[in-house]
C-alpha positions as CSV (number, residue, x, y, z in Angstrom):
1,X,-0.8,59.8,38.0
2,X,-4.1,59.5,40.0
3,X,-5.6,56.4,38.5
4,X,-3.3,53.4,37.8
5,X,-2.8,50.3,35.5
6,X,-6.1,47.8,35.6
7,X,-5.6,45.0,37.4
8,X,-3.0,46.3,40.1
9,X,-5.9,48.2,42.1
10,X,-8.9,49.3,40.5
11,X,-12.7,49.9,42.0
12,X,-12.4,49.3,46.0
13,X,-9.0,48.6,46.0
14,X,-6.9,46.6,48.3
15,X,-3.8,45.5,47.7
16,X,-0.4,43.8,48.9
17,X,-0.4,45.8,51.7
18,X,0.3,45.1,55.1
19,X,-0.2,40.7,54.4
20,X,3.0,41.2,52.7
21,X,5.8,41.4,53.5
22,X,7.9,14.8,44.5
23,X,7.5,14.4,48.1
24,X,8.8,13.1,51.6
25,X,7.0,12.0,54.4
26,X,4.8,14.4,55.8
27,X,5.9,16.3,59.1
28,X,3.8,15.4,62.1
29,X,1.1,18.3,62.5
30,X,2.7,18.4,65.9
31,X,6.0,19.1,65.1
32,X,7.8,22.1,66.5
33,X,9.6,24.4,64.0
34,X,12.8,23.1,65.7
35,X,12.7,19.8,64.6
36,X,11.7,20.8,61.3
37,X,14.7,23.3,61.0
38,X,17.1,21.0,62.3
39,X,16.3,18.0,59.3
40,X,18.0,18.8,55.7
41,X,15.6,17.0,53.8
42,X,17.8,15.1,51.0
43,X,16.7,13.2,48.0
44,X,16.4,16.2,45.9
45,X,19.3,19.0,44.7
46,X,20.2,21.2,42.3
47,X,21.2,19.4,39.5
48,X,24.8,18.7,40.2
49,X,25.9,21.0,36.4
50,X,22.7,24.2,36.2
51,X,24.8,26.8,36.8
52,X,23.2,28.5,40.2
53,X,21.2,31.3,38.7
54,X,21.7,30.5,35.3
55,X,18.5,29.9,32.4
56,X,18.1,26.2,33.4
57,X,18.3,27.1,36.9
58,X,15.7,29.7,36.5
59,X,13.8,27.8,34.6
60,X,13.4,24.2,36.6
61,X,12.9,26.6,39.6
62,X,9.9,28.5,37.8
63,X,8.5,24.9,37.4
64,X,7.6,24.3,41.3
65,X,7.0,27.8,42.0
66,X,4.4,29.2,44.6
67,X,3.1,32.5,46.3
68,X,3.8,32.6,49.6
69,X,2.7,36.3,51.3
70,X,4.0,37.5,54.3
71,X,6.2,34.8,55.5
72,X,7.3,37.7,58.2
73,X,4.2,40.0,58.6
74,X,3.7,40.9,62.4
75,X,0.6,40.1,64.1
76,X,-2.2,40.0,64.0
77,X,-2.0,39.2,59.9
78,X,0.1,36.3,60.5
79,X,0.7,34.9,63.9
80,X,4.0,33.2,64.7
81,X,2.4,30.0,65.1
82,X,1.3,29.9,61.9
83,X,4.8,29.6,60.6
84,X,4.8,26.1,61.7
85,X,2.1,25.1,59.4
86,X,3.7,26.8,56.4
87,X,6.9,25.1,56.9
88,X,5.0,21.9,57.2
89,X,3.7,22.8,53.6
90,X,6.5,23.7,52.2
91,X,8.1,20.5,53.4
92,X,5.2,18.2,52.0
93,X,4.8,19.6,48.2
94,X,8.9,21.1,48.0
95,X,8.5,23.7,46.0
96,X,11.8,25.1,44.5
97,X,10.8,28.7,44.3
98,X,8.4,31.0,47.0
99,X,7.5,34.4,45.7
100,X,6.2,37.1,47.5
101,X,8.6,35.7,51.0
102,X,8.8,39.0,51.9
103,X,8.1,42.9,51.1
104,X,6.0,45.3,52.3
105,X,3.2,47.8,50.3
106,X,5.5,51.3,51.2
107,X,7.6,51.0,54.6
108,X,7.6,50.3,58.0
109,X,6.8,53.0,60.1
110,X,10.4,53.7,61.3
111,X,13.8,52.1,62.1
112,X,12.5,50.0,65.0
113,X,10.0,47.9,63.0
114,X,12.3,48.1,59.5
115,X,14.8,46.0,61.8
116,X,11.8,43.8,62.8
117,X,10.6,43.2,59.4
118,X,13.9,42.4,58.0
119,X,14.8,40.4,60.9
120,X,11.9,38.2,60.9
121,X,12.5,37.7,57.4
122,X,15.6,36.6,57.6
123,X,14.2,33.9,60.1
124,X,11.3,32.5,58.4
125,X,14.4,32.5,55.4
126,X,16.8,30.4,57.2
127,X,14.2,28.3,58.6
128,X,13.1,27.5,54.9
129,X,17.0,26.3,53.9
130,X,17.7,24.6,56.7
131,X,14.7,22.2,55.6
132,X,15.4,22.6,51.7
133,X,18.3,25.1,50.9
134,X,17.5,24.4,47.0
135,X,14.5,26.9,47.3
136,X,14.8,30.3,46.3
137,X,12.5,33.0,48.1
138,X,11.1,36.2,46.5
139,X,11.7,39.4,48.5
140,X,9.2,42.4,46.7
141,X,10.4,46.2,46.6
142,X,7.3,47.9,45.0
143,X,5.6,51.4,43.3
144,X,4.4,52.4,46.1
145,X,5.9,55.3,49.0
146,X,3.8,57.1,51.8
147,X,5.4,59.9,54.4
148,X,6.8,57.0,56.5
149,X,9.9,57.0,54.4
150,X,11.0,60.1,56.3
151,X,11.2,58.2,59.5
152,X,13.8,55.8,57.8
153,X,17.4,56.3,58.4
154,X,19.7,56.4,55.4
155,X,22.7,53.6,56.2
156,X,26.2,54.9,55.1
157,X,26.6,51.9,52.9
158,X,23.9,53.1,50.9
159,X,25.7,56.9,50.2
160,X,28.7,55.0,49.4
161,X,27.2,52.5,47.2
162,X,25.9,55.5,45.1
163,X,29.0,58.2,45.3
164,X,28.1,60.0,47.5
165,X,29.6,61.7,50.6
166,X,27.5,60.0,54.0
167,X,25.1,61.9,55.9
168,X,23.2,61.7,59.2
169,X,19.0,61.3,57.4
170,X,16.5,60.2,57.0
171,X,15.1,59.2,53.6
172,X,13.2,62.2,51.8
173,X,9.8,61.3,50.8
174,X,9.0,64.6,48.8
175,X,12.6,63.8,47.3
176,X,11.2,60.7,45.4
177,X,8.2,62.2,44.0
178,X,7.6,62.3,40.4
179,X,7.3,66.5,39.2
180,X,3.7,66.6,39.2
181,X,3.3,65.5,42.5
182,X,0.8,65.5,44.1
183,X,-1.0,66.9,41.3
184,X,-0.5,63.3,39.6
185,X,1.8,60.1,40.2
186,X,0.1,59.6,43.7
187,X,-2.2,56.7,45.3
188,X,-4.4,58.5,47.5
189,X,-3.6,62.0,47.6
190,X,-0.4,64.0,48.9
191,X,0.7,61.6,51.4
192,X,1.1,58.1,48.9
193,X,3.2,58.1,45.4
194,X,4.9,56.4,43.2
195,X,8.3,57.0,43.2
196,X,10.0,58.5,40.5
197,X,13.3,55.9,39.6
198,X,15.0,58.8,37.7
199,X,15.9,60.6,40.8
200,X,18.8,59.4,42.7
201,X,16.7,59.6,46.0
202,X,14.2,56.8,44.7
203,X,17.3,54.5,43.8
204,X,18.9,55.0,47.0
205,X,15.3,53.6,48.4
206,X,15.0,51.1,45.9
207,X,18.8,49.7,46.3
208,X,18.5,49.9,50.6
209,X,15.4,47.5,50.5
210,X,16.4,45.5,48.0
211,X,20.1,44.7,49.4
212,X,18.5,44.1,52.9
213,X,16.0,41.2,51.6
214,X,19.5,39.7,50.0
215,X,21.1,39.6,53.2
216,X,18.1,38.5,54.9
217,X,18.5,35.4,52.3
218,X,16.2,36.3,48.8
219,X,17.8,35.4,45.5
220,X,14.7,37.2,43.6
221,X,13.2,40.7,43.7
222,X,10.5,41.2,42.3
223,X,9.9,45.0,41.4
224,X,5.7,45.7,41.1
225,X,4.5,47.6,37.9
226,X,8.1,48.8,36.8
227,X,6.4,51.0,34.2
228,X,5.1,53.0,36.5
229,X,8.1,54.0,38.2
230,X,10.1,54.5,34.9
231,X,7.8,56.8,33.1
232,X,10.9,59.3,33.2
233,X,13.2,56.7,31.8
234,X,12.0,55.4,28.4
235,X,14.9,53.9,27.6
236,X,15.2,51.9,31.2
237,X,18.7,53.0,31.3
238,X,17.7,54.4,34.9
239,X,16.6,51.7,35.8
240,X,19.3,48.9,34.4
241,X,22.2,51.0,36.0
242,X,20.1,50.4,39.7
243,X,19.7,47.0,38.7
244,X,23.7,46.4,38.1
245,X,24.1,47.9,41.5
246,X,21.4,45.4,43.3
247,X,22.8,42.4,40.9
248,X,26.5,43.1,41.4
249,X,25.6,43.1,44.8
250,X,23.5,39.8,45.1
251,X,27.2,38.3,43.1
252,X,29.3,39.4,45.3
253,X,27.0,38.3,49.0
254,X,23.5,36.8,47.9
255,X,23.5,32.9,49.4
256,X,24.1,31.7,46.0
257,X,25.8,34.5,44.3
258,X,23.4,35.5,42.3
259,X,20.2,37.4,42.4
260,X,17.2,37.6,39.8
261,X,15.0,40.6,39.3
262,X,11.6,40.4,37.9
263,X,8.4,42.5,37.3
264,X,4.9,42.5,35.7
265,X,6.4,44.5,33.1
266,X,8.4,44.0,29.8
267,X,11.5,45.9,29.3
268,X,14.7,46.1,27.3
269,X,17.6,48.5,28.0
270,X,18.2,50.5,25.0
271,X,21.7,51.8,25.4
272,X,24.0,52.0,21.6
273,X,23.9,48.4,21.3
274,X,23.3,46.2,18.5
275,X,21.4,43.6,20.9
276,X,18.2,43.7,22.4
277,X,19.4,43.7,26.3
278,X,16.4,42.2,28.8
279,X,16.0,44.4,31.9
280,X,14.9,41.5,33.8
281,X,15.3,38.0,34.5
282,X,11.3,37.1,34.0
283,X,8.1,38.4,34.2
284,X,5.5,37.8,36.8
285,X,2.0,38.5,35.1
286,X,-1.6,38.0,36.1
287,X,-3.6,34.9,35.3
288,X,-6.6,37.0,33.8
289,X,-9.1,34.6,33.7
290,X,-12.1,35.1,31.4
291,X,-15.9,34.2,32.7
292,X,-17.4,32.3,29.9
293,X,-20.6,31.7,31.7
294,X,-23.2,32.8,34.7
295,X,-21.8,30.7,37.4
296,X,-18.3,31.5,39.6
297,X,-16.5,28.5,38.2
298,X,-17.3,29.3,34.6
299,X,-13.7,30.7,32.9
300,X,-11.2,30.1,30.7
301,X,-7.0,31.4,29.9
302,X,-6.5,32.9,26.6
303,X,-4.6,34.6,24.7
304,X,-5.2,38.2,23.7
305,X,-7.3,38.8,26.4
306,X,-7.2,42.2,28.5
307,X,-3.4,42.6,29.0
308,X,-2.2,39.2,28.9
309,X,1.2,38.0,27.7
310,X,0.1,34.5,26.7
311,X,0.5,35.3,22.6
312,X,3.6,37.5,23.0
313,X,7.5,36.3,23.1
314,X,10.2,38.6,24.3
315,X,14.0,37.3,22.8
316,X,16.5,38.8,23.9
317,X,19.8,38.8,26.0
318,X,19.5,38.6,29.8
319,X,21.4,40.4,32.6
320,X,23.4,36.9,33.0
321,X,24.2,36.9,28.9
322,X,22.2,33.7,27.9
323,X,20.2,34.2,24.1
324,X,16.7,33.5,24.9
325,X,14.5,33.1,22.0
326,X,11.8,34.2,24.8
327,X,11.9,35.9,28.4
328,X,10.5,33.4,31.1
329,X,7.1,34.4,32.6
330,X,5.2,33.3,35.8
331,X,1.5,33.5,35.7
332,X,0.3,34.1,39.3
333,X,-3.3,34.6,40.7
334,X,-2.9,38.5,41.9
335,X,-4.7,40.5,44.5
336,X,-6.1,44.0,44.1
337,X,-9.0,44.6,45.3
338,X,-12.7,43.8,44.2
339,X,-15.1,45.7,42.2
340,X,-18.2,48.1,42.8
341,X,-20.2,44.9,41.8
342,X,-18.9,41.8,43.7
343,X,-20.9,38.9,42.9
344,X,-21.7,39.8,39.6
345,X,-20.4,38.1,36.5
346,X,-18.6,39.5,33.4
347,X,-16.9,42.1,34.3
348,X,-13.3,42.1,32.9
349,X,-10.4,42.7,35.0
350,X,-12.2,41.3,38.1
351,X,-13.8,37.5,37.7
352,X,-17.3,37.6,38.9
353,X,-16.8,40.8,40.7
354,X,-13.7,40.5,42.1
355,X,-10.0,40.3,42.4
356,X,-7.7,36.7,41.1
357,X,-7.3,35.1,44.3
358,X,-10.5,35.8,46.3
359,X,-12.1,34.3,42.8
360,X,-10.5,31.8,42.9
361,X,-10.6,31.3,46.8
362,X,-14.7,31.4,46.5
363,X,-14.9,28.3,44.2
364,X,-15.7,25.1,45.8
365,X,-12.9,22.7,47.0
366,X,-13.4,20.6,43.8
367,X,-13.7,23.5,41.4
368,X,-10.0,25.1,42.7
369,X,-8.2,21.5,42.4
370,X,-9.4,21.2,38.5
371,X,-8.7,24.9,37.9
372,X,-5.4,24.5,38.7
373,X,-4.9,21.4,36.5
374,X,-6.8,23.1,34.2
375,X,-4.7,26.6,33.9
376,X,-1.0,24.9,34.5
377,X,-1.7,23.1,31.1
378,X,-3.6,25.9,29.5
379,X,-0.3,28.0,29.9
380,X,2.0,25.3,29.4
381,X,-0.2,24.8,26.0
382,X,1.0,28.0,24.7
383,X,4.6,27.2,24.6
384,X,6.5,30.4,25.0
385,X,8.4,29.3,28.8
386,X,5.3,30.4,30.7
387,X,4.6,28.5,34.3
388,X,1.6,29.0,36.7
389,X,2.8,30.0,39.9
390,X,0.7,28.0,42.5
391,X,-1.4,29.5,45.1
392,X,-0.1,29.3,48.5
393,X,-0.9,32.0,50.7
394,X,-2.3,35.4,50.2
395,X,-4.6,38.0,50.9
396,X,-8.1,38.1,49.9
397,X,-10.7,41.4,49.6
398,X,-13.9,40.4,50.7
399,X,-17.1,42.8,51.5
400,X,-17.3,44.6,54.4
401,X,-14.1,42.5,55.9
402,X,-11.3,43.9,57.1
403,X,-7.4,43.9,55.2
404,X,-6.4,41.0,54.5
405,X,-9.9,39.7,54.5
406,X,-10.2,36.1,54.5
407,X,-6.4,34.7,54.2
408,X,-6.2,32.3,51.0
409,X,-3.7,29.3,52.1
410,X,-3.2,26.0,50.7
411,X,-2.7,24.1,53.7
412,X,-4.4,21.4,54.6
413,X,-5.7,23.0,57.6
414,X,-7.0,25.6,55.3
415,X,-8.4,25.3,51.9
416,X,-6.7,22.3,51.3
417,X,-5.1,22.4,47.8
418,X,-1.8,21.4,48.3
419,X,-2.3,17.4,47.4
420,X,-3.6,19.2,44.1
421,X,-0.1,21.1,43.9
422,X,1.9,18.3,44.5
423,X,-0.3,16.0,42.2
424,X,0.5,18.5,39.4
425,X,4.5,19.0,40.4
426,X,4.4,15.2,40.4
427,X,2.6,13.9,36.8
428,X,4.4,12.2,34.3
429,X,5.3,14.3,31.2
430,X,5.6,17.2,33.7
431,X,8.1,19.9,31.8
432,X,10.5,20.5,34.2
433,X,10.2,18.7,37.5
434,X,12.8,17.5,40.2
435,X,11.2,14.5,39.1
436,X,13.3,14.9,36.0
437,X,16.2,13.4,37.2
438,X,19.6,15.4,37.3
439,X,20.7,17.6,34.5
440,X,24.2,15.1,34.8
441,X,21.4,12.4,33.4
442,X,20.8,14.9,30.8
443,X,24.2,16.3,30.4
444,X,26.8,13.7,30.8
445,X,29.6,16.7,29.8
446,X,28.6,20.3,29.7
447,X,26.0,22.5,31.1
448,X,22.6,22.4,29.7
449,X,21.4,25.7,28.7
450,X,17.7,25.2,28.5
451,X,17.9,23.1,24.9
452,X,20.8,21.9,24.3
453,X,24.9,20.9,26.6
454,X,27.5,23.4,25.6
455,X,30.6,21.5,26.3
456,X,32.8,24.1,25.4
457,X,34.5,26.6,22.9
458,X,37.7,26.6,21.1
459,X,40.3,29.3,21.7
460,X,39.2,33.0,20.6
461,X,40.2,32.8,16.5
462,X,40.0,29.0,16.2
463,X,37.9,27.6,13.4
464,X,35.7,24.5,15.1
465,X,35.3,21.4,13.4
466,X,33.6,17.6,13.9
467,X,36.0,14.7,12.5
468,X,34.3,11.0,13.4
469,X,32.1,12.6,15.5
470,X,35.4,14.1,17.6
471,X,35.5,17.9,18.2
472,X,38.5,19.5,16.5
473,X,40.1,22.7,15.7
474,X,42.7,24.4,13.3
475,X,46.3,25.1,14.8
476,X,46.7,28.6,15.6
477,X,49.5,29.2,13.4
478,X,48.8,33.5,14.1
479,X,51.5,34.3,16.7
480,X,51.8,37.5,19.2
481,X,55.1,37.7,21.0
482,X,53.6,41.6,22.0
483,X,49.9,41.9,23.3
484,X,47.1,39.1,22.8
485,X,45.8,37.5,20.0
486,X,42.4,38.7,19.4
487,X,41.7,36.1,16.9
488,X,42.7,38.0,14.0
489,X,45.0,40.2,15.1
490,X,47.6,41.4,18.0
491,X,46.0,43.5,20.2
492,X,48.6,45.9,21.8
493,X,46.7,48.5,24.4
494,X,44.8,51.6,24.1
495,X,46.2,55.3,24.3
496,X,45.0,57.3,27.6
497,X,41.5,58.5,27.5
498,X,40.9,61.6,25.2
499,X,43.9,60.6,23.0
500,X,44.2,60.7,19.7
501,X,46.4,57.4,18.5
502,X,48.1,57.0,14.8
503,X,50.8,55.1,13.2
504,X,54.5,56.9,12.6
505,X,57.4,54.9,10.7
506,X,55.5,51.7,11.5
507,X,55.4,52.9,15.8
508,X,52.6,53.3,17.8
509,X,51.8,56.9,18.8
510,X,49.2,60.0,20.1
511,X,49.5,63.1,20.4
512,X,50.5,64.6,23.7
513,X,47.3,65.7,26.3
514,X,47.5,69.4,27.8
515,X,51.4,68.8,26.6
516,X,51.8,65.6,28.9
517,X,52.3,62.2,28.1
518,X,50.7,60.0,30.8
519,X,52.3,56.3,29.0
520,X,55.0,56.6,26.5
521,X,57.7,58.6,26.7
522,X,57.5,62.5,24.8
523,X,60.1,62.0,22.0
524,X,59.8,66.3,21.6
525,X,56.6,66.4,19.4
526,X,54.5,63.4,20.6
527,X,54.2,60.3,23.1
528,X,56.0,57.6,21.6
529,X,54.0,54.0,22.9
530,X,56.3,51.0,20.8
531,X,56.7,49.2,18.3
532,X,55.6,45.8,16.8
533,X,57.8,42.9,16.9
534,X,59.8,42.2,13.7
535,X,58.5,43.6,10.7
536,X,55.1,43.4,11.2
537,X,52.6,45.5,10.0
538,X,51.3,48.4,12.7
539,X,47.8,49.5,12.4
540,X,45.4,51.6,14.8
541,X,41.6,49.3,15.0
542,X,38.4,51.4,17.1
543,X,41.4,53.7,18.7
544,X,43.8,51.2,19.8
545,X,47.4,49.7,18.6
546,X,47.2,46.8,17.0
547,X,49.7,44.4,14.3
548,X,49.4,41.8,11.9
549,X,50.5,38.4,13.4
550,X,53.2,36.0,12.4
551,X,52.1,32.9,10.6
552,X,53.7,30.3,12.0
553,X,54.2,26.9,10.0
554,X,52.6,24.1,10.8
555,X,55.5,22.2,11.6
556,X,55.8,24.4,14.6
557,X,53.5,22.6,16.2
558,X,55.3,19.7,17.1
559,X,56.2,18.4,20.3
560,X,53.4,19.7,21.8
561,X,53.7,23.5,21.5
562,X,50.7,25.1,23.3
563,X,50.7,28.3,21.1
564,X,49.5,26.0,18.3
565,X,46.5,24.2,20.6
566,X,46.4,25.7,23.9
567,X,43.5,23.3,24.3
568,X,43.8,20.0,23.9
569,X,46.3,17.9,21.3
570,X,47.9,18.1,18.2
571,X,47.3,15.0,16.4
572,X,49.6,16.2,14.0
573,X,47.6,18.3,11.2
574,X,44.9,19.8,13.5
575,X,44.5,20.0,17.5
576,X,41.5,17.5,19.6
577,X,40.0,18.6,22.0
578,X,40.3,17.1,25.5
579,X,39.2,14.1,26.0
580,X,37.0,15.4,28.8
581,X,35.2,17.2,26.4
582,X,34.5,14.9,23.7
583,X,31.2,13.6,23.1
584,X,30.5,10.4,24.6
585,X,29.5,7.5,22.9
586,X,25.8,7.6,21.3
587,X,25.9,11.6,21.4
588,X,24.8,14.3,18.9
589,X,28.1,16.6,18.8
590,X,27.1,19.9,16.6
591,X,29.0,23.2,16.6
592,X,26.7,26.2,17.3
593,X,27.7,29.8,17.3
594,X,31.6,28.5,17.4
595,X,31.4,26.1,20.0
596,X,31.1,22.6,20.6
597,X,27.7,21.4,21.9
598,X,25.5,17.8,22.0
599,X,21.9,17.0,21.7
600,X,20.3,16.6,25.7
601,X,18.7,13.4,26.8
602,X,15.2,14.4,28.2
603,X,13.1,12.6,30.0
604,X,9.7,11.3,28.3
């Protein structure tokens, strides 16, 4: 389309473009990036039990969050010896999350500086673990595409990772283009667009940068405006089957085996399920701030204001499987250009004229450290797992000054707010901090999933129970000496695709496919599969051979049989649990959703 979504680039825009890509001691302002590189800083982990990439690893790392753009821009936006200085930064307020570490507003220009680019961020990546390899950093694919795509060779891995047979190419700009290109869906004109994520050319793009910033070290993506790119694909299903191939990916070689995927954007999945499936991991959204008065530093946060998210909650099940009652969001303070009236007050999507972070870089030294205080509890006030994303670098739009304007950075040597940063990270009453101990502390057993330890669930068909505060089960006196037990019944198999099962003298059977029986054995009218054990019952369940179970009594479960308790002990009526996953003494042991959970200890 030719005009786009407020608040991404609006007026004279400007945009990611080319700038993109509690403590220790401080580092010397003298020290090399060597030294620096060559200390693990210790006295802060992962909590020994949050899952890597799981909610409550998300969410303690959305706590200490900042933006940090173009880690690995080429000169002259960022000079190599700036580097040092940001590391310095990072090593004085240890954040545990850095978005915006890399990316870049289109492409490179062609295969010599995509190798630079990714190179250099894989350098200003391991330089950031080897000081703190807790942190996560943010790598950005976004909605935007100009004609230097065509100069970009497809790798073979990328063919093969979709299906397809390889070729000697380049990527096809024209080939990502939306139908009513250039008419609409472009930026500029005919030579900028917004890629069109139903075509298999686009996804090819999409998955090539977004597996190289993996293996350059990023355990986040973040995608730009999303909605823009799946106009085509109301029901995201486009979209979620590029995101299994990025996140199946990230498992299998990301540094931590995982990878999460945000975007400014809402979305669910809306395949034929009876769940409300999350596209994405989090949001990041604007900060929006609202001008209340004449003067720069006049503003407030609220909700319903413009397009904010502040009043909304998005439950749901995420790509990792967890129930959230609402999606995570960062709050961040965005760059897009400035207005046709900078200077000038009220004037909605841009505060005082212009864009969120050359606002907010305007305001006097004082004014930025209370805004900060100021909008981290404003969103924390609101309550629905929203966290402001700190401002640590990034580019500004100023009159009459050249991309990337005036670059916003909170080190010391620059605008100087990262004692403010670390003041916040560091106040008592803080949600989730590193200062909040480790998750052990408030787990002793389990894993804490954001409100409460799961210790751990019974066997599939078990019915839980608490006895003196002890977590028990029934026997499972349902036996299967043929398939599994399912927890109701004996699951057998399923027929061959396209068959048609039924039930024949009590024996599992289909009907023979183009007069071939591809399991079973063709009796002279049909492909004979088995039988049940015994006497019991045969029955066909959603297509598939299945048969009552024995009841066992429950003497059988003496001396120890593990088909009555394959967990734990039978105590000689019903089975215990281990006892390394009983509650310990002073706990809150409840069963939730069938499995065996106790109240957290959180720090005050």
């Amino acid at each position: 389309m030719g005009g786009v979504t407020p608040g991404e680039a609006k007026g004279i825009s400007s945009s990611d473009g080319a700038s993109l890509s509690p403590s220790r001691s401080p580092a010397s302002a003298s020290a090399s990036i060597a030294t620096l590189t060559d200390t693990v800083l210790t006295g802060y982990s992962l909590p020994g039990n949050a899952v890597p990439g799981s909610m409550a690893h998300l969410k303690l790392a959305l706590s200490r969050s900042i933006t940090m753009a173009g880690l690995n821009v080429f000169d002259p936006y960022y000079p190599a010896t700036q580097l040092t200085d940001d590391i310095q930064m990072i090593a004085r307020i240890r954040p545990l999350y850095i978005g915006r570490w890399a990316g870049w507003w289109g492409s490179t220009w062609d295969d010599a500086t995509e190798s630079r680019h990714f190179a250099e961020a894989a350098d200003a990546a391991r330089r950031i673990h080897a000081m703190d390899p807790d942190i996560v950093v943010e790598g950005a694919v976004f909605e935007y595409i100009n004609l230097a795509v065509n100069n970009i060779t497809v790798p073979a891995w990328v063919f093969q990772a979709f299906d397809l047979p390889v070729e000697q190419r380049h990527f096809s700009f024209l080939a990502m283009t939306f139908p009513d290109f250039p008419a609409h869906h472009n930026w500029s004109g005919p030579t900028d667009a917004i890629p069109d994520l139903t075509r298999i050319e686009s996804k090819m793009w999409y998955y090539y940068r977004a597996r190289n910033y993996i293996d350059a070290g990023a355990e986040s993506l973040h995608t730009g405006q999303i909605q823009l790119m799946s106009e085509g694909d109301p029901s995201m299903l486009h979209v979620w089957g590029l995101f299994k191939k990025i996140r199946a990916y990230g498992a299998q070689h990301a540094r931590r085996n995982f990878v999460w995927i945000n975007s400014h954007a809402q979305g669910y999945v809306t395949p034929p399920d009876s769940y409300r499936r999350l596209v994405f991991d989090f949001q990041e959204v604007p900060i929006r701030p609202k001008q209340r008065g004449s003067r720069i530093e006049q503003f407030t946060v609220e909700k319903n204001y413009l397009d904010t998210i502040y009043h909304s909650v998005t439950p749901g099940v995420t790509p990792r499987d967890e129930y959230v009652a609402s999606l995570p969001y960062l709050a961040e303070f965005d760059n897009f250009g400035i207005s046709q009236r900078p200077g000038v007050a009220n004037q909605d999507w841009f505060p005082f004229g212009y864009d969120e972070i050359t606002w907010f870089s305007l305001l006097p030294k004082a004014r930025r450290d209370s805004a900060l205080r100021y909008i981290s509890d404003r969103i924390a006030s609101f309550g629905n797992e929203g966290y402001l994303q700190m401002p640590g670098q990034r580019g500004t739009t100023l009159p009459n000054v050249a991309w990337p304007g005036v670059m916003y950075r909170a080190n010391r040597s620059a605008f100087d707010q990262e004692d403010a940063i670390q003041a916040i990270w560091s106040r008592p009453g803080a949600r989730v901090t590193r200062g909040v101990s480790s998750l052990r502390e408030v787990c002793p057993i389990g894993t804490y999933d954001g409100s409460n330890c799961y210790v751990e669930s019974p066997p599939p068909g078990a019915n839980p129970f608490l006895y003196q505060n002890r977590f028990y089960y029934q026997p499972l006196l349902k036996r299967c000496s043929l398939g599994t037990f399912d927890g109701a019944n004996c699951h057998v198999s399923a027929p061959p695709t396209g068959a048609s099962p039924f039930i024949y003298q009590n024996r599992f059977y289909y009907r023979p496919i183009n007069r071939q029986c591809p399991t079973g054995n063709f009796d002279g009218a049909n492909c004979y599969v088995g039988s049940p054990p015994g006497a019991q019952q045969a029955f066909i369940h959603q297509n598939q051979y299945y048969y009552v179970p024995v009841q066992a009594p429950l003497n059988s479960c003496g001396n120890g049989n593990p088909q009555c308790c394959p967990k734990g002990s039978f105590d000689g009526a019903n089975c215990m649990m281990p006892s390394a996953a009983q509650p310990p003494s002073g706990k809150s042991p409840f069963i939730y959703g069938n499995s065996f959970y106790i109240r957290p200890t959180l720090p005050q």
